[in-house]
N, C-alpha and C positions, 0 to 999 in steps of 0.2 A: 522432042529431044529431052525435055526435062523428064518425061514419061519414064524413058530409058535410063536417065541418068538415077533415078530414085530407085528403080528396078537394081540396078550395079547396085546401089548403096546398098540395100535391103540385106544383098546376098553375098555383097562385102561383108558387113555386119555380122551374118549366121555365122560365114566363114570363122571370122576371129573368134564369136563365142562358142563355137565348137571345137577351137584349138586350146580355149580361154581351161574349158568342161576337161577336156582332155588332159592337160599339167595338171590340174587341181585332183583329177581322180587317180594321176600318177604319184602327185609329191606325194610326202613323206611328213607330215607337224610334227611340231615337237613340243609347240603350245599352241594346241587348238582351241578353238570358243569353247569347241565342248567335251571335256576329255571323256576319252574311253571307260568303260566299269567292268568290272568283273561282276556277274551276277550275285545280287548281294551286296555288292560294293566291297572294300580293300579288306576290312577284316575276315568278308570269306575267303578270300584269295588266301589268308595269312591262316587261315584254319584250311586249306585245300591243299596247301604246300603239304603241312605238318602232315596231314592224314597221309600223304601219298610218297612222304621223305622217305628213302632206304637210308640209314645211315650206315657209310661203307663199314664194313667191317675190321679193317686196319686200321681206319682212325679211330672208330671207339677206342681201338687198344690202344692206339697211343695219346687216345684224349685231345684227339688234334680239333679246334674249334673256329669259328672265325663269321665271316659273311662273304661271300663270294656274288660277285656285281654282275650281273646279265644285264643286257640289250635286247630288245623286242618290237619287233612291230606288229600292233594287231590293225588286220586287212579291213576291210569295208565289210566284211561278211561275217568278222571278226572273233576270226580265226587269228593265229597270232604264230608268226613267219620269222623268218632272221634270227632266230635266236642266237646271241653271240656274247663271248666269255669279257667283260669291260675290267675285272679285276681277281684275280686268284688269288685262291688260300693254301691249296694242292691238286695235285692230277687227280685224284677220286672227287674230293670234296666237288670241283669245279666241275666235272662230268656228271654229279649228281644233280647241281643245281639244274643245268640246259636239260638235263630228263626231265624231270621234278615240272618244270615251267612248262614242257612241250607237251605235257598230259593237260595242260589247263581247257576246260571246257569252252566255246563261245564266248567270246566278252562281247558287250552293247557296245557300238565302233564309235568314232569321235567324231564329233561333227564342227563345220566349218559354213559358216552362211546355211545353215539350216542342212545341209548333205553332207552324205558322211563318206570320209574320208580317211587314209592311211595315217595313223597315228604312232610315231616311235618313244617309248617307254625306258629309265632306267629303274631295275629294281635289285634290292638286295634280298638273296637270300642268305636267311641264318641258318649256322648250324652251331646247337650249342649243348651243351653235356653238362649233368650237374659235378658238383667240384667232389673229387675224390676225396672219401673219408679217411682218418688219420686211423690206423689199424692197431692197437696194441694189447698183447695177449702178456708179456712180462717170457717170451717165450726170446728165438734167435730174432733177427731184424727183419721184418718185411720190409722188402724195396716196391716202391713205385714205380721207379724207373733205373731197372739194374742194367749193366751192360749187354747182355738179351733176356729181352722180354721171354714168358711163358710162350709154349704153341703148341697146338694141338696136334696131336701125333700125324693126324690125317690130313693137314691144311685148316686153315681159317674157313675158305670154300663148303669144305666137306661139310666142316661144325654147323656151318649155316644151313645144309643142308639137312645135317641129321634134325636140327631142331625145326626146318619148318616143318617137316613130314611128322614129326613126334609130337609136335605141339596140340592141344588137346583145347578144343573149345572152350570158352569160360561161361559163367555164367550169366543170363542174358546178352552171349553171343557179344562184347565189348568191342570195340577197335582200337587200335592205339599201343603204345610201346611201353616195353619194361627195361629201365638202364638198369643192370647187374655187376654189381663187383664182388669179388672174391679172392679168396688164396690159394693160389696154386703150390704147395707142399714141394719138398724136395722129394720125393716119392711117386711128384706128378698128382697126388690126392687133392680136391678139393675143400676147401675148408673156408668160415667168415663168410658166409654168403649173405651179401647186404644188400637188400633191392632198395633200389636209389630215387626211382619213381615207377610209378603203377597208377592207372585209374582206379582200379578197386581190388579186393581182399582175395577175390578169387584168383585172378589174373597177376597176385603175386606169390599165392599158394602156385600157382602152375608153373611161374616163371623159375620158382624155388624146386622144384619137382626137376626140370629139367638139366638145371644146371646141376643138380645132384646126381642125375646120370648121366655125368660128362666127367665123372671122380676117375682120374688114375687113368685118364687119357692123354696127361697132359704131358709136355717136354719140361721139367722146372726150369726155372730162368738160372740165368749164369750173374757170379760177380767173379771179375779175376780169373775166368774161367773156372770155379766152382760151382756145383750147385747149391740156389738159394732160396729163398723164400721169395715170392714176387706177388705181385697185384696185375688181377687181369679183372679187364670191364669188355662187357658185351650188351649190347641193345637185341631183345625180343622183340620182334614185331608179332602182332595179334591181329 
């Protein structure tokens, strides 16, 4: 009888720790013994954003900036699932960060009593622009922000387009982005072309190149429903 009774126990026992294995490789931490990593650890993560940011094209132009909060969980295999929007800045901005996150490569998953298990992460992504410069020629007034902005005759879309396709390799083949500001003319002509940041000299010779033949495409902006002088900023990607 005891024979039997230690037998039940045994495979009582298994029972529970197979139900025990089974929650544990289901839940979800949120502080585990051992947190997840981005290959690299958190600064690549924070160089892996940047390289792979689009920044939308509209907010450049209106210089719209902020951090926008994502939610994540990376899997046991760690992969990384759920991505979901915890705090907005705007409808593009936020739809870029959840792209931007959901290209992330493998992360090393989090472990818990030595096995790893589902890990849930809050992160913020930044988007930030350098501060628009003060523009003065002794000429009529450049507005920053007139009552409409410039735009380009053919869509913002289009502009993006003409310039990936135009865009012309740089030197040592670079990566990385050019912020561009300028004046858009009441004639729609370009003029003040001020690159705001560049990795290096070639890649703002080019960036300079391009926005140059984008002269006299433009719509000028309005004050009062006039036309006026205006400021327009656009991000190159390389």
């Amino acid at each position: 009888m005891k024979k039997y009774l230690i037998i039940l126990l045994v495979l009582a026992f298994q029972s529970f720790s197979l139900k025990a294995q089974k929650t544990a490789k289901d839940s979800i931490f949120t502080s585990p013994e051992v947190d997840a990593e981005f290959p690299g650890g958190i600064q690549s993560f924070f160089h892996f954003l940047g390289e792979n940011m689009i920044y939308p094209p509209g907010e450049v132009r209106t210089h719209t900036t902020g951090k926008v909060t994502v939610s994540f969980v990376v899997e046991t295999n760690g992969q990384l699932t759920n991505i979901t929007l915890v705090k907005s800045v705007s409808p593009d901005l936020d739809k870029e960060a959840i792209r931007v996150v959901g290209l992330s490569p493998r992360w090393e998953p989090a472990k818990q009593n030595k096995q790893r298990v589902r890990a849930r992460y809050t992160f913020p992504v930044t988007f930030y622009l350098p501060a628009l410069p003060v523009i003065q020629d002794g000429l009529d007034t450049i507005y920053a922000k007139p009552d409409e902005l410039p735009k380009y005759l053919d869509g913002e879309n289009e502009m993006m387009k003409f310039i990936g396709k135009n865009v012309r390799t740089t030197v040592g083949n670079v990566k990385g982005n050019c912020v561009v500001v300028f004046v858009v003319e009441k004639d729609g002509k370009i003029t003040h072309i001020n690159i705001l940041t560049s990795p290096n000299a070639s890649m703002k010779a080019e960036a300079t190149r391009l926005i140059q033949s984008l002269s006299g495409k433009f719509i000028p902006a309005k004050q009062n429903d006039l036309p006026v002088r205006g400021q327009y900023m656009v991000l190159i990607p390389f």
